[in-house]
C-alpha positions as CSV (number, residue, x, y, z in Angstrom):
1,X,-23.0,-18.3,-32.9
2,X,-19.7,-20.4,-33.3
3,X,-18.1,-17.0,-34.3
4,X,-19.1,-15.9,-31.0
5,X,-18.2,-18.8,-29.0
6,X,-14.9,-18.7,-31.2
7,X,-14.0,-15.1,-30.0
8,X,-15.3,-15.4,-27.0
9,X,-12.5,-18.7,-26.6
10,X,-10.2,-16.8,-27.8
11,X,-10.2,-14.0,-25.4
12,X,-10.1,-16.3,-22.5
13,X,-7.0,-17.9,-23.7
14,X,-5.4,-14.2,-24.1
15,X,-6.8,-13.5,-21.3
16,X,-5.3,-16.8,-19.2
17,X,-1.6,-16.3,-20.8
18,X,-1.4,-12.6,-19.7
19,X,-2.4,-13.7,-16.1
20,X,0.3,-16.4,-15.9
21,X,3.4,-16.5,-14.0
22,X,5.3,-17.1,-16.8
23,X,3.9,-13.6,-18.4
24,X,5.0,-12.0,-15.3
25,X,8.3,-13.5,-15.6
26,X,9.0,-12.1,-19.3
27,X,7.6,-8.7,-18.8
28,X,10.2,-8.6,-15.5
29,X,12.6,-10.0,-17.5
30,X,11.6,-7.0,-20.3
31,X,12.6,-4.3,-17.7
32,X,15.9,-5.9,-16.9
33,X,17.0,-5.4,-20.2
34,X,16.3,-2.2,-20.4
35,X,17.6,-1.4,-17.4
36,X,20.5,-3.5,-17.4
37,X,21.4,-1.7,-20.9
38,X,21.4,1.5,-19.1
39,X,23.8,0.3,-15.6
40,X,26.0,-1.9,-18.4
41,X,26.3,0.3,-21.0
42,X,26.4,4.3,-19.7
43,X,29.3,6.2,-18.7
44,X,29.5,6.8,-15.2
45,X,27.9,9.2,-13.6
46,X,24.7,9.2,-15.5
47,X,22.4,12.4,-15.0
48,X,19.9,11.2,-12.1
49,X,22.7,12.6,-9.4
50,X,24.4,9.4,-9.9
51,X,28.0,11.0,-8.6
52,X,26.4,12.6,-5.5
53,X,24.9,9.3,-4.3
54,X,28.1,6.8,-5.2
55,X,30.0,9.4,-3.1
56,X,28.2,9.3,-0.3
57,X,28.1,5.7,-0.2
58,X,31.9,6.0,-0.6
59,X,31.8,8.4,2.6
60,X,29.7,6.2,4.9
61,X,32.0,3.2,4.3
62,X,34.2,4.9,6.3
63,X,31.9,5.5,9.0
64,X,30.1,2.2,10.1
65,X,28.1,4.4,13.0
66,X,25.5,6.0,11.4
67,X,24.8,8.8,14.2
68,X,28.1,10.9,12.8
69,X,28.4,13.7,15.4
70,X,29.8,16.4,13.2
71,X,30.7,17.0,9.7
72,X,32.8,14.0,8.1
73,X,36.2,15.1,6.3
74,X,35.1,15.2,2.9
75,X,31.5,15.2,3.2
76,X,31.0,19.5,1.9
77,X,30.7,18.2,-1.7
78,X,27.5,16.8,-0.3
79,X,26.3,19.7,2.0
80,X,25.3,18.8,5.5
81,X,26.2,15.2,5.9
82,X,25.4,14.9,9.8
83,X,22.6,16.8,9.3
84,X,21.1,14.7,6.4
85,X,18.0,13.0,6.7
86,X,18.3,11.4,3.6
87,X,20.6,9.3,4.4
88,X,19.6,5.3,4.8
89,X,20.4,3.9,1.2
90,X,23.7,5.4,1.2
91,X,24.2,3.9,4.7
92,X,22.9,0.6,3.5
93,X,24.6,0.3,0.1
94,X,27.7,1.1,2.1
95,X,28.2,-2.1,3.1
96,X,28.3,-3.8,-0.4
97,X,30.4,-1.2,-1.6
98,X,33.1,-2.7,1.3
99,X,32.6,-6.3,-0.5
100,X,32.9,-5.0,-3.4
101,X,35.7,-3.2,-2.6
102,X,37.5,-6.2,-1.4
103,X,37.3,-7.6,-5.7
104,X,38.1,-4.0,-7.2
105,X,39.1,-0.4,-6.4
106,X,37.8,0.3,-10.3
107,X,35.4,2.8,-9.7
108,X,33.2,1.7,-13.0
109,X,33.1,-2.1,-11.8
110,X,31.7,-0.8,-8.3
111,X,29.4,1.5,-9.8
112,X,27.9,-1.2,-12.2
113,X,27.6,-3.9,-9.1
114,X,26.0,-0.7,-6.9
115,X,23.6,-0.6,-10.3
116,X,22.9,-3.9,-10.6
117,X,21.3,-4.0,-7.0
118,X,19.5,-1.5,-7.8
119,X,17.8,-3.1,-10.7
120,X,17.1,-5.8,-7.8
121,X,15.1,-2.8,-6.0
122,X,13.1,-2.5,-9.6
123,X,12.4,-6.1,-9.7
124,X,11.1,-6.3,-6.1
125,X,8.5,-3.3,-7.1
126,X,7.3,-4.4,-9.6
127,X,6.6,-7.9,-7.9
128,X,5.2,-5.4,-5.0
129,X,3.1,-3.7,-8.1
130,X,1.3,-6.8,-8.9
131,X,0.1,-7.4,-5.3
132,X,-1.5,-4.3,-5.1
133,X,-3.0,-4.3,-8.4
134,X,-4.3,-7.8,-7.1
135,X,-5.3,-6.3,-3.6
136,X,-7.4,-3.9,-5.8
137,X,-9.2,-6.5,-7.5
138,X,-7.4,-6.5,-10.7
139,X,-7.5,-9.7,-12.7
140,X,-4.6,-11.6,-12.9
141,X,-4.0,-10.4,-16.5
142,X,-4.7,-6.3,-15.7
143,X,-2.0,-6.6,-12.9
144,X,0.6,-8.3,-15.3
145,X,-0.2,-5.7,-17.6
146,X,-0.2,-2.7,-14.9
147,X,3.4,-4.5,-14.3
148,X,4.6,-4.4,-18.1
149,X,3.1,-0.7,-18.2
150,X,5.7,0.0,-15.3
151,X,8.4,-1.6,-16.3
152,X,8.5,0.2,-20.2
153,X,7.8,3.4,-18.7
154,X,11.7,5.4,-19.4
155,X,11.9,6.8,-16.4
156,X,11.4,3.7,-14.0
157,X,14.0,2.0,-15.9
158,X,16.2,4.3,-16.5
159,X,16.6,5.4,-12.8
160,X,16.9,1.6,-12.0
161,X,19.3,1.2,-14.2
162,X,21.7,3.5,-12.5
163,X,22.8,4.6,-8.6
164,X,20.0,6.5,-6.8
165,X,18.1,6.2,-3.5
166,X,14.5,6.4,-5.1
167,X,15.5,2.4,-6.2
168,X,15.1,1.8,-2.6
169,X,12.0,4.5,-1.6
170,X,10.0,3.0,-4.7
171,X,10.0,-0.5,-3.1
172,X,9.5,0.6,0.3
173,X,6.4,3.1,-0.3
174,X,4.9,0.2,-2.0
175,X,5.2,-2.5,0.5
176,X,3.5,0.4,3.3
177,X,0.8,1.4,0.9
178,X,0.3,-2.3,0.7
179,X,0.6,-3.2,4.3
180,X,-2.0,0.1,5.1
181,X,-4.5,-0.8,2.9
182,X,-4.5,-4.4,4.3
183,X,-4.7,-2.9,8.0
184,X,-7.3,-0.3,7.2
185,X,-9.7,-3.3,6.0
186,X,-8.5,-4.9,9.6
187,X,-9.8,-1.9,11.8
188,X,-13.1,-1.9,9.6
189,X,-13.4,-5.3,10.1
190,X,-12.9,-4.5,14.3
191,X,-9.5,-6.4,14.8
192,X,-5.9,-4.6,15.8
193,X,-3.1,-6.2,16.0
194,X,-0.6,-4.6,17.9
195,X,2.3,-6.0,15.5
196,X,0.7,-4.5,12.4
197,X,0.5,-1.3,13.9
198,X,4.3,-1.7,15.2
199,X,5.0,-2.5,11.5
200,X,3.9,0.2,10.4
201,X,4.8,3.0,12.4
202,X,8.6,1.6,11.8
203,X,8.0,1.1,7.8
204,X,6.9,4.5,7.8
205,X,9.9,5.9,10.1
206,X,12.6,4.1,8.3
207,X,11.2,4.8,4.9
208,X,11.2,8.6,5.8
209,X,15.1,8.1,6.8
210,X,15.6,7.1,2.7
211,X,14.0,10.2,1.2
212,X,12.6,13.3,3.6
213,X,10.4,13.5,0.0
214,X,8.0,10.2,1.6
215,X,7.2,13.0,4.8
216,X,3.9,13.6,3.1
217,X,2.9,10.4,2.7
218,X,4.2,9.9,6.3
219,X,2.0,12.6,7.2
220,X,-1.4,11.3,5.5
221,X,-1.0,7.8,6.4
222,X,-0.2,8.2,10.6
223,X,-3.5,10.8,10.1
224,X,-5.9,8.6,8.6
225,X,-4.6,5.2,10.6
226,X,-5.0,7.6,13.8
227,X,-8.5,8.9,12.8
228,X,-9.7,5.5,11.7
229,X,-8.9,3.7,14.6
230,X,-11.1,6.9,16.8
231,X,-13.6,6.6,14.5
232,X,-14.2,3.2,14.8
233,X,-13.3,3.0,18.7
234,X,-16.1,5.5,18.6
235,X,-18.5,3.4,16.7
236,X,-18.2,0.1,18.1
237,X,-17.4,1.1,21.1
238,X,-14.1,-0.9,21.2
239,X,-12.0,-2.7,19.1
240,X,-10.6,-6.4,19.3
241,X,-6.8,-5.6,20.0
242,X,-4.9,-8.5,19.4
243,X,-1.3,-8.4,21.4
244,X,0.6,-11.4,22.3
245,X,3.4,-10.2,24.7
246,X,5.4,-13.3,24.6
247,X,5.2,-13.7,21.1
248,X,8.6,-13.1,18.8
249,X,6.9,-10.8,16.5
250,X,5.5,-8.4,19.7
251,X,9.4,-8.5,20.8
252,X,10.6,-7.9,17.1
253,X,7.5,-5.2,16.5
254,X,9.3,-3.4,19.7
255,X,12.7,-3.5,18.8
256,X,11.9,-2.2,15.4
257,X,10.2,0.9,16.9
258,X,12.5,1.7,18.9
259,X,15.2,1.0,16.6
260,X,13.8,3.1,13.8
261,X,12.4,5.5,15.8
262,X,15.9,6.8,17.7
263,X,16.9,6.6,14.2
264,X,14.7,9.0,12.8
265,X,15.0,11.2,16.3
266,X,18.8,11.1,15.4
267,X,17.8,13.2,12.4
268,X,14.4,14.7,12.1
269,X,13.9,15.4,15.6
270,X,17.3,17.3,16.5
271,X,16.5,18.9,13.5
272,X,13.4,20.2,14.3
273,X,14.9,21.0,18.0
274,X,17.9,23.3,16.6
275,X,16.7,24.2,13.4
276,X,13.3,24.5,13.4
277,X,12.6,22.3,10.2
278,X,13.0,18.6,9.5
279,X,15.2,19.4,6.7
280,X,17.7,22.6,7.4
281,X,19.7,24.4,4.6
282,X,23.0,23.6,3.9
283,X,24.3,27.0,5.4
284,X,21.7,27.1,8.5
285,X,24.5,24.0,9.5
286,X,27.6,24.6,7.9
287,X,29.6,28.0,6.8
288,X,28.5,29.3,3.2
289,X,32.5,28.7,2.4
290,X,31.9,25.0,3.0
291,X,28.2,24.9,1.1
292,X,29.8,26.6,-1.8
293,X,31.4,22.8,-2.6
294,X,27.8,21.5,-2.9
295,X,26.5,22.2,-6.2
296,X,22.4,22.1,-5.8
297,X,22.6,24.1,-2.9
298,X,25.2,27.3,-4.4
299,X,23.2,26.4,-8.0
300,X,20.5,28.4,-5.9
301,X,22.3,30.5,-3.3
302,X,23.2,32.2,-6.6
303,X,20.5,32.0,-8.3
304,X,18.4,34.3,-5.0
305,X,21.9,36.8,-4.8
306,X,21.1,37.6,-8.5
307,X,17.2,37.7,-8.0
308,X,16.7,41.2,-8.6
309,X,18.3,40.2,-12.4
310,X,15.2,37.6,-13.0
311,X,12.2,38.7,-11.0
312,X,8.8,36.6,-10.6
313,X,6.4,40.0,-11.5
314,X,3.0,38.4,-9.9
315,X,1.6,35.1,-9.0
316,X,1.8,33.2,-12.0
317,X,-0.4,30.4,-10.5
318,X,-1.4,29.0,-13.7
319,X,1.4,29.5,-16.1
320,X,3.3,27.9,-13.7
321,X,1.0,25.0,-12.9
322,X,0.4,24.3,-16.6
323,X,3.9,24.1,-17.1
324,X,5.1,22.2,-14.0
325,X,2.2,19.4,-15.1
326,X,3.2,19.3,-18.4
327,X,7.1,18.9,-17.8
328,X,6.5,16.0,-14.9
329,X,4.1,14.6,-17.2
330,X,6.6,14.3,-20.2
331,X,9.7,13.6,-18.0
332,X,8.1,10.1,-16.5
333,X,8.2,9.1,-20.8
334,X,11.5,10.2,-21.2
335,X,15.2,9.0,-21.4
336,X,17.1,11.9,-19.4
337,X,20.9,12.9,-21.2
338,X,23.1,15.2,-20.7
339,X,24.3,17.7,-23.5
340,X,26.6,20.5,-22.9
341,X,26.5,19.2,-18.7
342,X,22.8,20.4,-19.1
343,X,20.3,17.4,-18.5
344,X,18.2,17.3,-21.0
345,X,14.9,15.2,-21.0
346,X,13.4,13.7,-24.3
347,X,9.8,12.3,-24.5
348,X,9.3,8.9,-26.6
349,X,6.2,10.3,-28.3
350,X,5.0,6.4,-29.1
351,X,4.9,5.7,-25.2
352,X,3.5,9.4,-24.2
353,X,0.6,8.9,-27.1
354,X,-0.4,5.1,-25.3
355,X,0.0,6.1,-21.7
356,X,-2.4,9.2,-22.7
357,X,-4.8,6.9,-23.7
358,X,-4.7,4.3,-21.7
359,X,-4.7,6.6,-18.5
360,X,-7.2,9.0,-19.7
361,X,-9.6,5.7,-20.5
362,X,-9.2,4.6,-17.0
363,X,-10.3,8.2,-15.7
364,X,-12.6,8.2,-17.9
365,X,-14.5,4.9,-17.2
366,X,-13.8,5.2,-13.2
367,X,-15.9,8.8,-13.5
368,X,-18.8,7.6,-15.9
369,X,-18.8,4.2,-13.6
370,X,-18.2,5.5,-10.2
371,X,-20.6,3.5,-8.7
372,X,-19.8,0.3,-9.9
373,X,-16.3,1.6,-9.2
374,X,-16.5,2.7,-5.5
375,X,-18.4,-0.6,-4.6
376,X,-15.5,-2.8,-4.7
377,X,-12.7,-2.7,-1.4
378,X,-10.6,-0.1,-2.3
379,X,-9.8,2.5,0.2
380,X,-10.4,5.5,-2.2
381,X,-10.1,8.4,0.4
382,X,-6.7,7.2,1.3
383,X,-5.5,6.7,-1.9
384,X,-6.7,9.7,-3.0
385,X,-5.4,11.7,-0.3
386,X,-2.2,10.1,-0.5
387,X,-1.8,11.2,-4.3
388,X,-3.4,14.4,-3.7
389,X,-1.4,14.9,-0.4
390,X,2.0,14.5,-2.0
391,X,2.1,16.3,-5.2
392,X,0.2,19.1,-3.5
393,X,3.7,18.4,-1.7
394,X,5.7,18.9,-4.1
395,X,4.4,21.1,-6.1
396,X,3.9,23.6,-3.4
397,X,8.0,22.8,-2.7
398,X,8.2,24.0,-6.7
399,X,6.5,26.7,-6.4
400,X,8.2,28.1,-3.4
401,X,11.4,27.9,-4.9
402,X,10.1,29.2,-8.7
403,X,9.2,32.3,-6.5
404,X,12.3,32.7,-3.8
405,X,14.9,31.7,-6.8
406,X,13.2,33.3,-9.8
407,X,13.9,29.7,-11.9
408,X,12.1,27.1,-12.5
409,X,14.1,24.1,-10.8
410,X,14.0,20.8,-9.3
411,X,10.8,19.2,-11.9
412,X,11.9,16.0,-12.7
413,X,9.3,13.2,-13.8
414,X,10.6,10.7,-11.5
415,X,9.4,12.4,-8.6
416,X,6.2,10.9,-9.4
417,X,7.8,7.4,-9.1
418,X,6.3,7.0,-5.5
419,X,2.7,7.5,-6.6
420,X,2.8,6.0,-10.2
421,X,2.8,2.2,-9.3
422,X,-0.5,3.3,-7.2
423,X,-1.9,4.8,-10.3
424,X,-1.1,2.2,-12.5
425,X,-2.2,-0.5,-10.0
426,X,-6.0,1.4,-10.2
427,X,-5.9,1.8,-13.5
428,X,-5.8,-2.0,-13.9
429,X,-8.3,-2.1,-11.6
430,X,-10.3,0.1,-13.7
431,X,-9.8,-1.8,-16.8
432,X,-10.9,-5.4,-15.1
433,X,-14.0,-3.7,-14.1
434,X,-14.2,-2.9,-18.5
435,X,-13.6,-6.2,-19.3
436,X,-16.0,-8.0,-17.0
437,X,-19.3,-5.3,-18.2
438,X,-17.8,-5.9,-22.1
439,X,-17.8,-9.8,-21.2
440,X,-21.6,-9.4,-19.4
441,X,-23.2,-7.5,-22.2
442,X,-21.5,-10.0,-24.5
443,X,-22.9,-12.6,-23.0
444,X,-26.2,-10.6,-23.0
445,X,-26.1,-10.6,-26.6
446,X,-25.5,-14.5,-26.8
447,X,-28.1,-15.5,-25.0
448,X,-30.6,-12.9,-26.2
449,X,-29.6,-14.3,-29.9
450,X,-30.0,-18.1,-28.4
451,X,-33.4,-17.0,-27.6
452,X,-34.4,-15.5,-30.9
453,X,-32.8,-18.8,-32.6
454,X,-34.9,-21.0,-30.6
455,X,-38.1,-19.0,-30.8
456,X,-37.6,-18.9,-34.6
457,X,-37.3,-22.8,-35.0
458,X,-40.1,-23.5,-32.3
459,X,-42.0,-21.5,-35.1
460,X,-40.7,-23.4,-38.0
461,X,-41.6,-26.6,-36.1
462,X,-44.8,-25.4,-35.0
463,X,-45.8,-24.5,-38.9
464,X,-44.3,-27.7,-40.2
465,X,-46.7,-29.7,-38.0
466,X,-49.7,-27.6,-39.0
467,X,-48.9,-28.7,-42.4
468,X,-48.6,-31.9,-41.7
């Protein structure tokens, strides 16, 4: 028994300094290092694209209206610039680059101040990590831990640690997932606010403006908000929609729609207009002459003129699935290089080995308990369809180009940066939902012992008295 009640002390006071704020400081503080090793220490540009994205920042600080109306001098090396929709970090981190600019022309010293405010973007998701982890009904200490898991994991840091617009998407899909799963629980519940709504429709415009890769997320979360909120209309007849015309956040809710959405119309919707698709090819805007100058795009313009050289002979469905898991998996636990100017990825086989198990663990136990699982407030069909939704995404986007090119290009592991926090943040749901059955049988045993114990000495008392 004091064994027990030893351990059993011992795990709460584990259990109470993993859940503290100063835990959540250190294991923040543990991916600044690494990251800051990375933006402080590497040559410039470092493998992630890091030249293609400090040049067009460079570009845009010479044009402080974002709607450019044509091609900007200089801009081929980057394909179609006007046409871009990619294009709001560049924009944004434009304008520190003209402070900075104001200290140093060096290129390195700008590139390590555009670094270190992208290490800011890592900091703000992990902070954005451990609310959702929370909102899920993680303990304190599971969403510290999720925190720690994303903050070690090589591809998180090593991509924060250098110039790159998925610093800026990671943050922002968070804080949307965030804000829909608290507004899905709101329409359940009956109540609309007009401003959340507003919020969202602009978080999810402007987002989409950072990376066109967010469109399926886009996509799943305006379908399931929309269907919801008919669903419920449907079933309660109405719904309690709170809208307070004179209020500053109606008039800010307004101005941010319409703000982000001529944004986005600027972009994705002539784009759709002339060019039938929300993202055109380089040379469906520009001449082939000028696309030559961007790399990606004549990498694969001559990688389909020499197709007939490297054929795709049937579907290959599964070879290339198998493959195309197995290289994203491996390239989220690895440190990318470059050798020969090939990038090459290498696994850390001690963090591959403990994500395997710790994530296979949390399948594992959500399956066996999925009732005990499913009970609690998580919005599982809109989590799972937003997971599902975008690497069906991209690895349909793969597989289209593994068959049109006859190469295997464009899997890299931290294309799975948008839906990993999610995952991890589940996973430490899953684990809090372990540790609370291990603490109830354990408890179980205690008191089942406790009675044992006392029946035992009732008897010895009873015999001694008989004797007596």
């Amino acid at each position: 028994m004091p064994k027990d009640r030893c351990m059993h002390k011992k795990s709460q006071a584990i259990s109470k300094i993993l859940g503290s704020k100063e835990a959540l400081l250190v294991f923040i503080a543990v991916f600044i290092v690494l990251a800051a090793h990375i933006a402080l220490t590497k040559t410039f540009p470092l493998p992630y694209d890091e030249s293609f994205h400090f040049g067009l920042i460079k570009l845009y600080t010479h044009h402080l209206n974002p709607f450019l109306a044509s091609q900007p001098a200089g801009g081929n090396a980057f394909g179609a610039v006007a046409r871009n929709p990619s294009y709001l970090y560049h924009y944004l981190m434009s304008f520190p680059l003209r402070l900075i600019s104001l200290f140093t022309l060096v290129t390195i010293k700008q590139v390590v101040a555009l670094r270190v405010i992208d290490i800011c973007f890592g900091v703000i998701s992990l902070v954005l990590l451990k609310k959702l982890a929370t909102r899920f009904g993680a303990s304190a200490a599971m969403a510290n831990l999720a925190v720690l898991a994303l903050a070690i994991t090589p591809v998180f840091y090593d991509v924060s640690g250098q110039i790159n617009y998925d610093n800026l998407l990671i943050p922002l899909t968070l804080f949307t997932v965030i804000w829909t799963v608290d507004l899905i629980k709101a329409i359940r519940q009956g109540r609309v606010s007009f401003s959340r709504l507003g919020l969202l429709l602009t978080l999810l415009l402007l987002t989409s403006l950072v990376k066109f890769a967010f469109l399926p997320i886009m996509a799943v979360i305006g379908i399931y908000v929309t269907a919801l909120l008919l669903m419920q209309s449907l079933r309660r007849h109405h719904l309690k929609w709170a809208v307070k015309w004179k209020s500053w956040a109606t008039v800010l809710t307004v101005v941010g729609v319409l703000i982000s959405g001529a944004l986005w119309v600027q972009r994705y919707g002539v784009n759709l207009v002339e060019y039938h698709t929300p993202v055109p090819q380089c040379n469906a805007v520009l001449s082939i002459s000028a696309c030559s100058n961007y790399a990606p795009w004549y990498r694969n313009y001559e990688l389909h003129q020499t197709y007939a050289q490297h054929p795709i002979k049937g579907l290959e469905l599964g070879t290339f699935t198998r493959v195309w898991l197995r290289s994203m998996y491996d390239d989220v636990y690895s440190i990318a290089y470059k050798q020969a100017n090939i990038v090459v990825f290498k696994p850390i086989r001690g963090i591959v080995i403990a994500a395997d198990f710790i994530l296979v663990s949390a399948l594992l136990y959500g399956v066996i308990q999925w009732r005990r699982a499913k009970g609690t407030n998580i919005p599982w069909l809109f989590l799972g369809l937003v997971i599902f939704g975008y690497v069906l995404a991209l690895w349909g986007r793969n597989f289209s180009d593994f068959h049109n090119l006859g190469a295997l290009i464009g899997v890299q592991g931290r294309y799975m940066l948008l839906i990993l926090p999610i995952i991890y943040a589940l996973s430490a749901r899953m684990y809090t939902l372990l540790t609370q059955q291990l603490h109830s049988a354990h408890l179980s045993v205690m008191i089942t012992r406790f009675s044992i114990t006392g029946k035992t000495r009732n008897r010895k008392s009873t015999g001694l008295l008989r004797k007596l």
